[in-house]
C-alpha positions in Angstrom: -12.9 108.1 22.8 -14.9 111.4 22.6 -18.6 111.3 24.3 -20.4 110.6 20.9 -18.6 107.9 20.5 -19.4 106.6 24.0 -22.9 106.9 23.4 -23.0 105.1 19.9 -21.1 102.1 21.7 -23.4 101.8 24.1 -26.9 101.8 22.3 -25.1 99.1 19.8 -23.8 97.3 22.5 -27.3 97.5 24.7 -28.8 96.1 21.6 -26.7 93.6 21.0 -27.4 92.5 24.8 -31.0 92.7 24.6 -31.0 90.6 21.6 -29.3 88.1 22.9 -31.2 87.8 26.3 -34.2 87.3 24.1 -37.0 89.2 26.6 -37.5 91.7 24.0 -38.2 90.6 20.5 -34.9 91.6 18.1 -37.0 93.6 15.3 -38.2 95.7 18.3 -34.8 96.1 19.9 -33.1 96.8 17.1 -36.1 99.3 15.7 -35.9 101.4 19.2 -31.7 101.0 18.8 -32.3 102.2 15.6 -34.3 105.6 16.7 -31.9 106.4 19.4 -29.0 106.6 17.4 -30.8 109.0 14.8 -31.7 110.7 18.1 -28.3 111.1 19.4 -27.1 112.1 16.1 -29.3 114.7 15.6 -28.8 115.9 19.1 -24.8 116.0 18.5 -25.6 117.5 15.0 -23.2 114.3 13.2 -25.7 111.6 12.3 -29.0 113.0 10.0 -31.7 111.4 8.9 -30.5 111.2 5.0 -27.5 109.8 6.5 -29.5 106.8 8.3 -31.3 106.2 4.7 -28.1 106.1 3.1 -26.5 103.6 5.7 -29.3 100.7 4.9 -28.3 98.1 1.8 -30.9 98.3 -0.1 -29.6 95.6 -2.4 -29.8 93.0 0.4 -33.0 94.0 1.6 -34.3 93.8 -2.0 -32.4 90.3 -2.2 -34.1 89.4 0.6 -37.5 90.3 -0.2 -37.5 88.9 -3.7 -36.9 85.4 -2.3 -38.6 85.6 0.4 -41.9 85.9 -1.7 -41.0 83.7 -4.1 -40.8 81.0 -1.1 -44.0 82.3 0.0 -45.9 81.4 -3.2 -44.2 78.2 -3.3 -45.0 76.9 0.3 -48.2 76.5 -0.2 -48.2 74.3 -3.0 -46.7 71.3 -0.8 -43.1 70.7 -2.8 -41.4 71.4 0.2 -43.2 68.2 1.9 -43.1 66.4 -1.6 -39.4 66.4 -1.0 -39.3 65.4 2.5 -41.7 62.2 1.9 -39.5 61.3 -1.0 -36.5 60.8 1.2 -38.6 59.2 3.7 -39.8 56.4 1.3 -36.7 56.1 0.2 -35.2 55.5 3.4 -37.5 52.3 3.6 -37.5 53.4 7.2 -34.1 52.5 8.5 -33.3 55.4 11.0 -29.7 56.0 9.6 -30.8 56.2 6.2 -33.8 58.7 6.8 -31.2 60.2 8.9 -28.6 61.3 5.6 -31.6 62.0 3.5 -33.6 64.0 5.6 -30.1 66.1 6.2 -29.1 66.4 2.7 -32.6 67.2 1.6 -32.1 70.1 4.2 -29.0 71.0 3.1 -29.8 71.2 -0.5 -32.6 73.6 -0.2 -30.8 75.8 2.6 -28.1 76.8 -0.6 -31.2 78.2 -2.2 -33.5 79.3 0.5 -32.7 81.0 4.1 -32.2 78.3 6.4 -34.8 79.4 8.5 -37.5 78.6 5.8 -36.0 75.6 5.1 -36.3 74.3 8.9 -39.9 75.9 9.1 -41.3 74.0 5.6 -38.9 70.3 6.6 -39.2 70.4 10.5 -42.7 69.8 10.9 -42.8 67.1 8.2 -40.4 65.4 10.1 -42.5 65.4 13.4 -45.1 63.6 11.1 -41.9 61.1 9.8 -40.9 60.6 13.3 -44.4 60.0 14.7 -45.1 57.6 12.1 -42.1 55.1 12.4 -42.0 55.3 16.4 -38.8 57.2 16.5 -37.8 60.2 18.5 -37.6 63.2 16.5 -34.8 64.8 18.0 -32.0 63.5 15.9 -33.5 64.9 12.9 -34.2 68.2 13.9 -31.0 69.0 15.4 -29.3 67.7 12.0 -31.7 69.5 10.2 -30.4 72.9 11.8 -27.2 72.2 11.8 -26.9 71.1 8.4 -29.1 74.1 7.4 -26.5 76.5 9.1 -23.9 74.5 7.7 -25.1 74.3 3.9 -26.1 77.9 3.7 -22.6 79.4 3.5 -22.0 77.7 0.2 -24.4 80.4 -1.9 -24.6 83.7 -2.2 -28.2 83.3 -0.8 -27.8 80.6 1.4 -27.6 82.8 4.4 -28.3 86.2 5.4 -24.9 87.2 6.6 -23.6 85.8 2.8 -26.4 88.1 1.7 -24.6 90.9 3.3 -20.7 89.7 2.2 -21.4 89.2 -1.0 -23.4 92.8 -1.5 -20.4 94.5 0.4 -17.6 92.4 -1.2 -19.3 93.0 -4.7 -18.8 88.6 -5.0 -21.0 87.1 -7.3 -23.1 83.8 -6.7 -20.6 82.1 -8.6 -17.5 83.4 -6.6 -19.4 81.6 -3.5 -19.5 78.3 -5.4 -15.9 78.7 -6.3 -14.2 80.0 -2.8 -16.9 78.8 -0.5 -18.6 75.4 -1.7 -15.5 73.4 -1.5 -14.8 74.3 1.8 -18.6 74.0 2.8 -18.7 70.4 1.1 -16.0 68.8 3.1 -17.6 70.5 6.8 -20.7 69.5 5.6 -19.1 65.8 5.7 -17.9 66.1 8.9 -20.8 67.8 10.8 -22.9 64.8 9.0 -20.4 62.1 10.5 -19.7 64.0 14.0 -24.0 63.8 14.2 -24.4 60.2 13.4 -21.6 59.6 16.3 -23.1 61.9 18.8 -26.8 60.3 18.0 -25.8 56.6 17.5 -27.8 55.8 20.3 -31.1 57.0 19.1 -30.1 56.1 15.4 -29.7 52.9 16.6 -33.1 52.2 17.9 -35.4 50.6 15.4 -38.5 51.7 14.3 -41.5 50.3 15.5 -43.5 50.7 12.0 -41.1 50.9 9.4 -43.6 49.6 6.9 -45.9 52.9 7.4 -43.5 54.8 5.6 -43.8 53.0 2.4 -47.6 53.5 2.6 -47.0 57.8 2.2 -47.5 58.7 -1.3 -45.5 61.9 -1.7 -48.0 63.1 -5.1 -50.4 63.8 -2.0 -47.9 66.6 -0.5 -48.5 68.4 -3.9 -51.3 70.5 -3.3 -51.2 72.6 -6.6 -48.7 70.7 -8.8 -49.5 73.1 -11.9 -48.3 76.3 -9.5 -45.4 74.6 -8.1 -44.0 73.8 -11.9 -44.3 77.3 -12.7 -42.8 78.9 -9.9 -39.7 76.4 -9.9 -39.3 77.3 -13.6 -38.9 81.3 -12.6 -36.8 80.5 -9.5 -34.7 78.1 -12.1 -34.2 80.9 -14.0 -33.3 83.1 -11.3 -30.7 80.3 -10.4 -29.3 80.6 -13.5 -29.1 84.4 -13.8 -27.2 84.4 -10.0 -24.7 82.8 -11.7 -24.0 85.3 -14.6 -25.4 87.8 -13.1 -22.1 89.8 -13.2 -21.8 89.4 -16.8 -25.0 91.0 -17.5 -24.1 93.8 -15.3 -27.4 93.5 -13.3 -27.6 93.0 -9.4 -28.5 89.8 -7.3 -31.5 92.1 -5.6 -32.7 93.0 -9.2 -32.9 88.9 -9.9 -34.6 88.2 -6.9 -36.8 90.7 -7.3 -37.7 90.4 -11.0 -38.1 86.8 -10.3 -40.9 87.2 -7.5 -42.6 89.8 -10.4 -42.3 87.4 -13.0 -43.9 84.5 -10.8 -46.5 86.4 -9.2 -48.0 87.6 -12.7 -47.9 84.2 -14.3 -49.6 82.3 -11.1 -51.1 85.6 -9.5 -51.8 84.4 -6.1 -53.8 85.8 -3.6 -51.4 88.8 -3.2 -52.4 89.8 0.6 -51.9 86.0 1.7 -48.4 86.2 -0.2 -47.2 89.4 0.9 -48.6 88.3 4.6 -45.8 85.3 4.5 -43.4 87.6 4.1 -40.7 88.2 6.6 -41.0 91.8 7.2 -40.1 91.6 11.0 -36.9 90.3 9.2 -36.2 93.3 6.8 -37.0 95.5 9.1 -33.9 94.3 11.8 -31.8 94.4 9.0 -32.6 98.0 7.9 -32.5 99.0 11.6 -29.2 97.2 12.0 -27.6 99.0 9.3 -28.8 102.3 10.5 -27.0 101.6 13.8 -23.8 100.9 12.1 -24.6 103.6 10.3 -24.0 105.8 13.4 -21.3 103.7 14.6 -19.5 104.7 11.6 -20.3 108.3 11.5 -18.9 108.5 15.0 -15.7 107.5 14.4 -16.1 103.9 16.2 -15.1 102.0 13.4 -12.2 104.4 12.0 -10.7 103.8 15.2 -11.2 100.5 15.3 -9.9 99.6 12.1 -7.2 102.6 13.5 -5.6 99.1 15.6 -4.1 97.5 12.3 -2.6 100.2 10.4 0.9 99.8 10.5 0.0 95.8 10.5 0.6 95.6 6.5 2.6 93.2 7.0 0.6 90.4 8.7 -0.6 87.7 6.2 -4.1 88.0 5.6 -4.8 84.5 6.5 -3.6 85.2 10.2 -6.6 87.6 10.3 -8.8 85.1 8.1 -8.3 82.1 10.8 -8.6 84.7 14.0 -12.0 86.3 12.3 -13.2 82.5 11.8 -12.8 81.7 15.7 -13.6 84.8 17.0 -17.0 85.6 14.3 -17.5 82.0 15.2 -17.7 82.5 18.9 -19.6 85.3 19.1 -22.4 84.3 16.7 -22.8 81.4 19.2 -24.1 83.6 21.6 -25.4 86.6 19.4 -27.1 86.6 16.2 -24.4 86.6 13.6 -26.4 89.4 11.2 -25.7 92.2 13.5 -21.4 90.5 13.5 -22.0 90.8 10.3 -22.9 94.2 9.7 -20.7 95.4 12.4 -17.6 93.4 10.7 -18.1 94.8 6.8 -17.3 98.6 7.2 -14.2 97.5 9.1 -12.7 94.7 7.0 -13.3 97.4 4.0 -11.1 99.8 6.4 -8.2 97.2 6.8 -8.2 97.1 2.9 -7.7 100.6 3.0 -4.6 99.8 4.9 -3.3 98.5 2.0 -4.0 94.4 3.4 -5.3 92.5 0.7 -8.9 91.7 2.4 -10.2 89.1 -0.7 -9.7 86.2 2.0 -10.9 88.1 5.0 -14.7 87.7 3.6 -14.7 84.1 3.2 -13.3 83.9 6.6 -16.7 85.8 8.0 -18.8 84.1 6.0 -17.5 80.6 7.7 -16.6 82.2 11.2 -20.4 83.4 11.3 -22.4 80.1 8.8 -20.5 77.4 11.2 -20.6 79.6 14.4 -24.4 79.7 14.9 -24.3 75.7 15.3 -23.2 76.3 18.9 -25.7 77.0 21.1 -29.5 76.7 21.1 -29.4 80.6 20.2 -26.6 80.7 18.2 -29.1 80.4 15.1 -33.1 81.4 14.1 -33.0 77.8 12.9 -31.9 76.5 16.5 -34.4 78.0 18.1 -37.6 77.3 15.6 -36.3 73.5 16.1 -36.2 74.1 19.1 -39.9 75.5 19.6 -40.9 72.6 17.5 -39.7 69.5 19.6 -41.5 71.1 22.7 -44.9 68.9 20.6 -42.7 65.9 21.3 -41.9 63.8 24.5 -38.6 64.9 24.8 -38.1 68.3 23.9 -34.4 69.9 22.9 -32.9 71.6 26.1 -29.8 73.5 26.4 -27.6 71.1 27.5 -28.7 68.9 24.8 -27.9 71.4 22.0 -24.4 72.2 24.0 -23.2 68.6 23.9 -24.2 68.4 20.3 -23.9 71.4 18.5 -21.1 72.6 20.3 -18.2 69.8 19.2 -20.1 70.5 15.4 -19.2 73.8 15.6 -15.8 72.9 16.5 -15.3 70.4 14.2 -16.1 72.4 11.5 -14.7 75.3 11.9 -11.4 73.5 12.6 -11.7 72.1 9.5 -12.8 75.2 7.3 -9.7 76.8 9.0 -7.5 74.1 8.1 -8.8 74.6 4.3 -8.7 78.3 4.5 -5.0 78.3 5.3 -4.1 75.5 2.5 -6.4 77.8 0.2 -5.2 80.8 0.6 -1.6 80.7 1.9 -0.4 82.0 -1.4 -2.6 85.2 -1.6 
């Protein structure tokens, strides 16, 4: 390995570590990581500044972006609550109950959001749930970011790293429901039944005001019913064009981001408050991350790298599918799984050069880094915002907790998704 390439390494890999220790905040890391590459490239005349531009996914960001303000119109119109008091009352305040609904409620809007705004609009209603009935909170929140971690794989926009597969792959948001739902429904199970075990204590304690449930009336969550209607009807729309978006030859980005113009005309919000809400610290990481791979790849780093299976054509694909699952997995428990992510795509597509047929390798990234993050306390943004949260309650979510919880969750379901992805795909 020629000096350039030493250097490259080293700022992605010093990034990587700095992310994961946390004393820095990522976007900042990754921004600085970012500059020193285009620095070292310039220096070593192989890595320009066109080439950085060229190296970002623009189509992700704008995917992204586009949802990301359609959920920032939307949150403060109170459905997001609406829906979490609904499952409440209709849990008639038996833990267990409140327990499936609250997760499923999660679960449902983590296919169609991020599922770090899902955990950020449910968590806190929860809190008020949990207060309210006498029960500890921690249960929920945990399943709430598990099952958010967990239900995200199954869509195209479920999860950033999808986000990512899907634009590089050139899969559709129905080729996710087809080769990734089924797979993600039967974890999903499993994670769901592993929780209730693992909390049957807590689950098991009851309430000491169940009837204060019944008394929330969920129309009160609604604080601008007429806005919410509209906006659902555009992101409906926007549902429905993910799915046939391929036959209309537009991109998922162009959806997403037609959708958050459409929206924002018809209900024109206060557009600074809007735009404000928006996860830029978010794009920006992901831009900055590409532009580090970027000079990863210019380098050489990933040529050789995907250097070590050529001559391999032989090797099943699924062998690599279940050894990416474990090892993405394992590595996203203990680093954010977008960075994987990004690092992963240029050299999968450089094993399909090889002449391996790769179509079963990107589902096998998608689980390895969706069920991975349910590891560790840091293994996911979701983890950690629940995390944050329960610190309001007497007993907040430690480390050891989350290990002795999410950790045999993460197993489980990746033991499972591998056990499917071999049955699945056996015949490719």
């Amino acid at each position: 390995m020629n000096l350039v390439a030493i250097l490259t390494v080293l700022i992605f890999v010093s990034s990587l570590v700095l992310i994961f220790t946390e004393r820095i905040n990522r976007t900042i890391v990754a921004f600085a990581g970012a500059c020193l590459m285009i620095g070292v490239g310039e220096a070593f005349q192989f890595y320009k500044m066109h080439s950085a531009v060229e190296a970002i996914d623009f189509e992700t960001l704008g995917l992204l972006m586009g949802m990301m303000i359609l959920v920032a119109m939307l949150e403060p119109t109170g459905f997001f609550q609406y829906l979490a008091v609904l499952a409440a009352r209709a849990s008639r305040g038996r833990p267990v109950r409140l327990f499936v609904l609250l997760g499923s409620v999660t679960t449902v809007l983590s296919m169609f959001l991020d599922n770090v705004t899902t955990v950020v609009l449910i968590a806190p209603v929860t809190l008020l749930i949990s207060e309210i009935l006498g029960v500890s909170a921690i249960p929920y929140l945990v399943a709430e970011a598990i099952l958010s971690n967990t239900g995200g794989v199954a869509t195209l926009v479920g999860d950033p790293p999808n986000v990512l597969i899907g634009s590089a792959a050139g899969f559709s948001f129905t080729d996710f429901l087809v080769h990734s739902l089924p797979i993600v429904a039967v974890t999903w199970f499993g994670a769901l039944f592993l929780l209730r075990h693992l909390f049957m204590r807590e689950l098991s304690m009851p309430p000491s005001s169940a009837e204060a449930v019944m008394k929330l009336d969920p129309v009160q969550s609604l604080n601008e019913p007429e806005k919410a209607k509209k906006i659902l009807v555009v992101l409906g729309v926007a549902i429905l064009l993910f799915f046939v978006h391929h036959l209309l030859h537009v991109e998922p980005a162009f959806v997403a981001l037609g959708a958050a113009a459409v929206a924002m005309m018809w209900i024109q919000p206060d557009i600074h408050e809007t735009l404000r809400k928006v996860e830029w610290s978010v794009l920006v990481f992901f831009g900055a991350l590409f532009v580090m791979v970027g000079g990863l790849e210019k380098a050489g780093v990933l040529e050789s790298i995907v250097g070590l299976f050529r001559g391999e054509e032989s090797v099943h694909p699924v062998l690599f599918g279940v050894i990416i699952i474990w090892a993405v997995a394992i590595l996203s428990a203990v680093v954010d799984n977008i960075p994987i992510t990004i690092a992963l795509i240029p050299i999968i597509q450089g094993v399909g050069a090889t002449g391996i047929n790769i179509a079963p390798l990107w589902w096998a990234l998608a689980f390895g880094a969706g069920f991975g993050g349910n590891g560790t306390i840091i293994g996911s943004p979701a983890n950690i915002i629940v995390t944050a949260l329960s610190e309001k309650t007497r007993t907040p979510i430690t480390s050891g907790l989350w290990i002795r919880r999410g950790l045999p969750v993460m197993l489980l379901t990746c033991a499972i998704a591998s056990i499917m992805y071999v049955a699945l795909y056996s015949t490719f």
